[in-house]
C-alpha positions in Angstrom: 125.6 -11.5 38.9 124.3 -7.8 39.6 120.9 -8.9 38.2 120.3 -11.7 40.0 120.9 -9.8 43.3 118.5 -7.1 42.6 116.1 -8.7 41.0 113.2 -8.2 43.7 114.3 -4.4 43.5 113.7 -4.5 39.6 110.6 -6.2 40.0 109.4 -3.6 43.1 110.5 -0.8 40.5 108.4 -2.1 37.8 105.8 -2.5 39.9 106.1 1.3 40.5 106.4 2.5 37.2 103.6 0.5 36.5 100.9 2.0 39.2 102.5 5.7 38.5 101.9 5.3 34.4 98.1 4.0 35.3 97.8 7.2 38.1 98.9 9.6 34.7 96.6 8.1 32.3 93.7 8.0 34.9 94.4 12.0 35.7 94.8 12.9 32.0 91.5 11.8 31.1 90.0 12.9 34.0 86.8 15.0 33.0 86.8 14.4 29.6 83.8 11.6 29.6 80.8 12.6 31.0 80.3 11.5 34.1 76.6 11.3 33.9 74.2 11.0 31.4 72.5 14.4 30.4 69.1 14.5 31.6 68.1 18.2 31.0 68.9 20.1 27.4 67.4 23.7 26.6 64.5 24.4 24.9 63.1 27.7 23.4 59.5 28.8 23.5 60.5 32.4 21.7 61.7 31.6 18.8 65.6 31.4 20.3 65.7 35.0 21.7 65.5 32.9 25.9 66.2 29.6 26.6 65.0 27.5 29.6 66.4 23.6 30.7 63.9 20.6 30.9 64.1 16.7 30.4 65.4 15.5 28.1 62.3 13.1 27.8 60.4 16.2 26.3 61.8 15.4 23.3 62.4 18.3 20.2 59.7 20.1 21.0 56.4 20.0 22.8 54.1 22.7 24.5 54.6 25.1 26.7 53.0 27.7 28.9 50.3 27.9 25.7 53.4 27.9 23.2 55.3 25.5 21.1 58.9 24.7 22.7 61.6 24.1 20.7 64.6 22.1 21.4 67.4 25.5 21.4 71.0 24.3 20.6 73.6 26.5 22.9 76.7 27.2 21.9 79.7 29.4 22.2 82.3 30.9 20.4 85.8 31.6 21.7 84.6 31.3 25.4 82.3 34.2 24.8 78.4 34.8 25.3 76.2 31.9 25.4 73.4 32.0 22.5 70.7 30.0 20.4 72.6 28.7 17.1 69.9 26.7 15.7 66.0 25.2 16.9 65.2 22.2 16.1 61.6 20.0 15.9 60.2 17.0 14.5 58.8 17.4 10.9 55.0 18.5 11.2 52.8 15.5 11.9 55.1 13.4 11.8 55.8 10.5 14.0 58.9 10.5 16.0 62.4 9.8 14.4 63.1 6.5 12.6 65.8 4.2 13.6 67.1 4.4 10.0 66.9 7.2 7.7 64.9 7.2 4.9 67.7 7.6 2.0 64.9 9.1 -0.3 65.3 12.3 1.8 69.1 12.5 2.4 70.1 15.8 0.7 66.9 17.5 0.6 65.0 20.2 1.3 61.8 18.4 2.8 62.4 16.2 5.9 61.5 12.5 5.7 58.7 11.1 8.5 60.1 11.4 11.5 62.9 13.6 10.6 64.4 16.1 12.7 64.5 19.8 11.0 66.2 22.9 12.1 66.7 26.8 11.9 68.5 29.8 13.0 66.7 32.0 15.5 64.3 34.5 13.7 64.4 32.4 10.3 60.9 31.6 8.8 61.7 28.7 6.6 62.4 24.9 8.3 64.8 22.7 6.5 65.8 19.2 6.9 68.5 18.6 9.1 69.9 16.2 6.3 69.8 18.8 3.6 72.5 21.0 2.9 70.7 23.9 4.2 70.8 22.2 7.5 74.5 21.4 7.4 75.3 24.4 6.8 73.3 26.4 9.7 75.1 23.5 12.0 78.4 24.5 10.1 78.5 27.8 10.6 78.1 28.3 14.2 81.5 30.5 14.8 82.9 33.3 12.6 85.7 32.1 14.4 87.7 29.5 16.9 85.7 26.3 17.8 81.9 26.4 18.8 81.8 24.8 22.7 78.2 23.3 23.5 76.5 25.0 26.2 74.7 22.0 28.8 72.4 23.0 31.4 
């Protein structure tokens, strides 16, 4: 039979197929996982209106040059003009984030111990990150399209 004389050519092809379907997966995902960890974020020591990179060690926020830094979350919108969308700190003395949240806080205004809070650049008030103030400053980001995370 036609099979049995061509079977080490089937086999070879499949082989081939094989490698080539592994070579388009491996280049289609190619750049879409980081390929190291991130080791330096942005931080604010103005209140959002300049940013500057450090460890990521530093935690939320820490001083700096005589002022409070701030962890700064960059963003853009529809490939535009990199800017501060939202700062973000521990709650005031406060010890650093719990490994569970506390559910007593979940949806409201005041941040748990721990707790991570947020605010627009040039807002007075912080609010929980968990509250739905805080989901809706990290909602909003873009008028429009998607909002793209700015790394250093």
């Amino acid at each position: 039979m036609a099979i049995e004389r061509h079977q080490r050519w089937g086999i070879v092809a499949s082989i081939v197929a094989i490698a080539f379907c592994l070579v388009a997966v491996q280049r289609a995902y190619r750049g879409t996982e980081m390929s190291e960890a991130v080791t330096r974020v942005y931080f604010s020591d103005d209140d959002g209106k300049t940013y500057f990179a450090d460890g990521v060690e530093k935690g939320l926020n820490f001083p700096h040059e005589g002022k409070q830094a701030c962890r700064a979350y960059v963003y853009r919108c529809d490939s535009g003009k990199a800017f501060v969308a939202y700062l973000g700190r521990h709650a005031p003395n406060r010890a650093p984030t719990p490994s569970t949240p506390d559910p007593r806080y979940l949806g409201k205004d005041n941040a748990a111990p721990g707790e991570i809070e947020i605010k627009r650049p040039g807002d007075e008030k912080w609010v929980s990150l968990g509250s739905p103030q805080g989901q809706e400053i990290v909602r909003s980001l873009c008028s429009s399209g998607i909002p793209e995370a700015v790394l250093p």
